[in-house]
N, C-alpha and C positions, 0 to 999 in steps of 0.2 A: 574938207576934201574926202572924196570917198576911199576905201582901202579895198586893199587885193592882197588876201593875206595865204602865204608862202610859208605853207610845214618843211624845216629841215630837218633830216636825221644827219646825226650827226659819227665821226668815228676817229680816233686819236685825239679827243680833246676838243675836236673841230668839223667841219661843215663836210659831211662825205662827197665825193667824188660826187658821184651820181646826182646828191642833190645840187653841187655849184651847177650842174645845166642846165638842173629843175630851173632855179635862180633867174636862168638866164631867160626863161619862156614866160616867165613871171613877171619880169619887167616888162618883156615886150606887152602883156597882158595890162599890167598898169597901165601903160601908157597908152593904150589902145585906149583906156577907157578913160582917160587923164587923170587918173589915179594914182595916190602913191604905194608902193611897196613894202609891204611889212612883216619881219619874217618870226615868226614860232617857232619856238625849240623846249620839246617836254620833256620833262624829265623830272627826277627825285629832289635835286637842286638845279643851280645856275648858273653853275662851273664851264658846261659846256653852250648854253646862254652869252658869257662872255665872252667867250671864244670866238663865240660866231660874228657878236658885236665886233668886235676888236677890228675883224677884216672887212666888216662893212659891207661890201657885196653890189651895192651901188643902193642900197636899202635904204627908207626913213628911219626905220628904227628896228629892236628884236624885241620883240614881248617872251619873257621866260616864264613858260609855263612850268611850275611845280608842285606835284602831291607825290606822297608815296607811292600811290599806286600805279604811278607815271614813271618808275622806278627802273623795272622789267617790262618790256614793249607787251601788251595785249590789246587788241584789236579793240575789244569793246570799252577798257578806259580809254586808249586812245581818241575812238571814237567820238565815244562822250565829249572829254579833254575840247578835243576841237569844235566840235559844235557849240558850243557852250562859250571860247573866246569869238567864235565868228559872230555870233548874235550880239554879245558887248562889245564887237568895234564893229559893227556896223560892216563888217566886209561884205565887199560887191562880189567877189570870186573868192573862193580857197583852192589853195593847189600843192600839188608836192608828187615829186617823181616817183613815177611807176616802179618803184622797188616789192617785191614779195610784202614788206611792212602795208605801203600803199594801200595795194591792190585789196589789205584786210579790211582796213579800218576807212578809208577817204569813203567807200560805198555805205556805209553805217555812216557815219558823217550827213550824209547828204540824205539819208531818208529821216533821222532827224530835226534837219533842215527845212524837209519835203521840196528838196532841191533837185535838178536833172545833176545829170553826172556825165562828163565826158571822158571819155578814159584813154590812153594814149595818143595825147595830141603830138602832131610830126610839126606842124606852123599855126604863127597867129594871122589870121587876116584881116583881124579888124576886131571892133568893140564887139566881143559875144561873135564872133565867129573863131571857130574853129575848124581847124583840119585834121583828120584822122584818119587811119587805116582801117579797112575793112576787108573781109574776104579773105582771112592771112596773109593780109598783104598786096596783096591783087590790084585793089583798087583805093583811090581817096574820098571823103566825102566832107564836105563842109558842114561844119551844126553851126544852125544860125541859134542861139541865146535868146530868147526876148523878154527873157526876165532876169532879174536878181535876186538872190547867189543865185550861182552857179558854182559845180563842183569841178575838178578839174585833174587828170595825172598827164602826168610828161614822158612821153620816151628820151631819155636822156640823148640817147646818139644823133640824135636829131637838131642838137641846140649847142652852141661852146659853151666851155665852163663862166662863170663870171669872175671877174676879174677884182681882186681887194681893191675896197675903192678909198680905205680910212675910219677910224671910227665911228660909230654910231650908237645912239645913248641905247639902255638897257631896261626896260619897264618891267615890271611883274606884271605876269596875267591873273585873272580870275578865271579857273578853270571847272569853277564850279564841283560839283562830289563825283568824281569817274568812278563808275562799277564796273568790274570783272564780268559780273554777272555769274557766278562761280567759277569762271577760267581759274585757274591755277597755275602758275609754269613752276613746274615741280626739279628745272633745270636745263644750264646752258650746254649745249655740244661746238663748239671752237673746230673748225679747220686751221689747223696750221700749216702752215706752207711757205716756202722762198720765194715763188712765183707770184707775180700781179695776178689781182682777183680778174677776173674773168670782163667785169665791167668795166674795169679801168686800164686792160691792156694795149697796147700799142702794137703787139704780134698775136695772134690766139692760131695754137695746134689744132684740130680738133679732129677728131676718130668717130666712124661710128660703127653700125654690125657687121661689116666688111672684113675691121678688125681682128675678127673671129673669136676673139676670148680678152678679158679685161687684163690677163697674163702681156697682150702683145700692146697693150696703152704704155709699156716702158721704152717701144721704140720711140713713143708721139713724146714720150715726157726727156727723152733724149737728147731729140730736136728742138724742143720746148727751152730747156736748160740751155743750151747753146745759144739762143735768140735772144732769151730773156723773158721768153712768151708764156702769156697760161697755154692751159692745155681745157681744152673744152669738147663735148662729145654729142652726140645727135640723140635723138629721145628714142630712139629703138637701139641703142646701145647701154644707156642709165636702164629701161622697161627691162634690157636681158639681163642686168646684172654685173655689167662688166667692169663700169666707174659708177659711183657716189652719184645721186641726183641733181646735189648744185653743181654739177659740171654741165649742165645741159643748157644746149645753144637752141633756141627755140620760139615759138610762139605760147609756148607754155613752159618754158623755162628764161632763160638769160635773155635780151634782146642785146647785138653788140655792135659796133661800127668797126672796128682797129685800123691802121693802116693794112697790114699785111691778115688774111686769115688761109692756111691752108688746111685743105677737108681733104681729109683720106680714108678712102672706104665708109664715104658717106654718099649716099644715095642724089639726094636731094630732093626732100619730101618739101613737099609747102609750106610745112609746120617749121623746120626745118633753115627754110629759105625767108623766114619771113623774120625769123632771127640773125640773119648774120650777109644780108645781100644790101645791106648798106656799108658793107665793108668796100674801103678805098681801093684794095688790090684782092684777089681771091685765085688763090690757087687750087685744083681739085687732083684729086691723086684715084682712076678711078678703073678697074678693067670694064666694066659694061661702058661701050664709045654711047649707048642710047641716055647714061644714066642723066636725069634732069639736071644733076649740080653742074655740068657742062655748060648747060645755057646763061649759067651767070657769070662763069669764071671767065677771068681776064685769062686767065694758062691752064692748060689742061693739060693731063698728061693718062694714055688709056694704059694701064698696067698695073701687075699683081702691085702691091704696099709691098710686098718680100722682096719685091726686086729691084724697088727704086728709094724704097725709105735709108732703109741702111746706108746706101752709095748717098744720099743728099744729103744724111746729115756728116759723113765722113768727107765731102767737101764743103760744106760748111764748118767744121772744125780746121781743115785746113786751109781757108781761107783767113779766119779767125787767128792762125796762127802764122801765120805771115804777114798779116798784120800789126801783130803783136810789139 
């Protein structure tokens, strides 16, 4: 039987958020092609290999890829890494969710392959079709496939997570010699936080240059804290300086779904909107009534952040406490 083989990254021991949805476009991909599913997990050892077997995913098996140099994430072992077990199994597709990691390594992947690459699929349609966004979002377009491999990333908000399905056996791969190519990572920088990461929240804040200074991001992180939500920012906000980069909700930052996202003092650029307008509910907080984020929000509301953030989150605290 032919394979459709599925890179996870992994975090706490186990299969990250992002990648269980990858997971879940991966199957429909198998089965498109009557294939079965088989998932990669690289790393220094097999720790996290097991982990992944253990909850099974609805997978045939995990092939654990391990070298040292698989250690520390670099785009070009990874690279390698992968290409190298897709050619010993024979995979018809490789895939793995459009995370920052991805987006390095799956396009080096695929020109080792001399493979086409599709890059944020939203649906599957069929064996070697895909659906994707184009235009920031604008528009869809089908890639008909008519060869094998093919390369493949996932927008994650686009797919549910998969669900443990039980264990599944655990194989070593041949990863073959992954080079650096002189990469180096001379070291980790950590966000630490109490807040859900950005891709995996269920509420997202988010600010942009409205805000007027990264001083006033402690209203958004106020409200944030009271919700449970991250706090995420527009890319002409992170560009001035106000918050950290990986806060940015974007077409070149985060892409996010959440139930609730409320945008204040964000504009709504296309960049912008093509990040976070597959959100369930969207609130906008905005004084221009012309501003674009209007045309997507389910609630709108035209006024200064000074004048209505404070009073929301102080009934949201008291609602929260009557509750209680």
């Amino acid at each position: 039987m032919s394979t459709v083989l599925f890179v996870v990254e992994t975090s706490a021991g186990g299969a990250s958020t992002a990648s269980l949805h990858g997971i879940s476009c991966a199957a429909q991909v198998a089965k498109a092609h009557g294939a079965e599913l088989v998932l990669l997990v690289l790393g220094a050892d097999d720790t996290a290999a097991k982990a992944v077997a253990a909850a099974g995913y609805g997978a045939a098996k995990v092939l654990a890829g391990t070298d040292p140099a698989l250690g520390t994430f670099t785009a070009e072992a990874y690279g390698d890494a992968i290409a190298h077990v897709a050619k010993a199994t024979g995979a018809i597709a490789i895939g793995a969710t459009a995370t920052s990691s991805a987006r390095d390594a799956l396009p080096r992947t695929a020109a080792l392959l001399s493979a086409p690459l599709v890059s944020e699929v939203v649906e599957v349609k069929g064996a070697g079709l895909l659906r994707r966004p184009i235009a920031a979002g604008r528009a869809l377009v089908d890639t008909k496939l008519e060869t094998t491999p093919y390369v493949f990333t996932v927008r994650a908000s686009e797919f549910a997570a998969a669900a443990e399905s039980g264990a599944i056996p655990v194989e070593a791969a041949d990863v073959g010699d992954p080079q650096t190519r002189g990469a180096e990572v001379l070291g980790l920088e950590r966000t630490e936080s109490s807040r859900p990461p950005l891709t995996e929240a269920r509420i997202i804040v988010s600010g942009g240059r409205g805000m007027g200074s990264g001083e006033n991001f402690k209203y958004l992180e106020e409200l944030a804290d009271l919700l449970g939500a991250a706090v995420g920012a527009s890319r002409a906000a992170t560009d001035a300086g106000m918050v950290p980069a990986d806060l940015q909700v974007g077409q070149t930052g985060k892409v996010v779904a959440p139930d609730l996202y409320i945008a204040v003092g964000i504009s709504g650029a296309i960049q912008h909107l093509a990040g976070m307008k597959g959100s369930k509910v969207i609130v906008a907080i905005n004084k221009d009534p012309e501003a674009p984020i209007f045309q997507v929000a389910d609630y709108g509301l035209v006024a200064k952040w000074e004048d209505t953030l404070p009073r929301l989150t102080e009934l949201v605290r008291e609602r929260k406490s009557a509750s209680a």
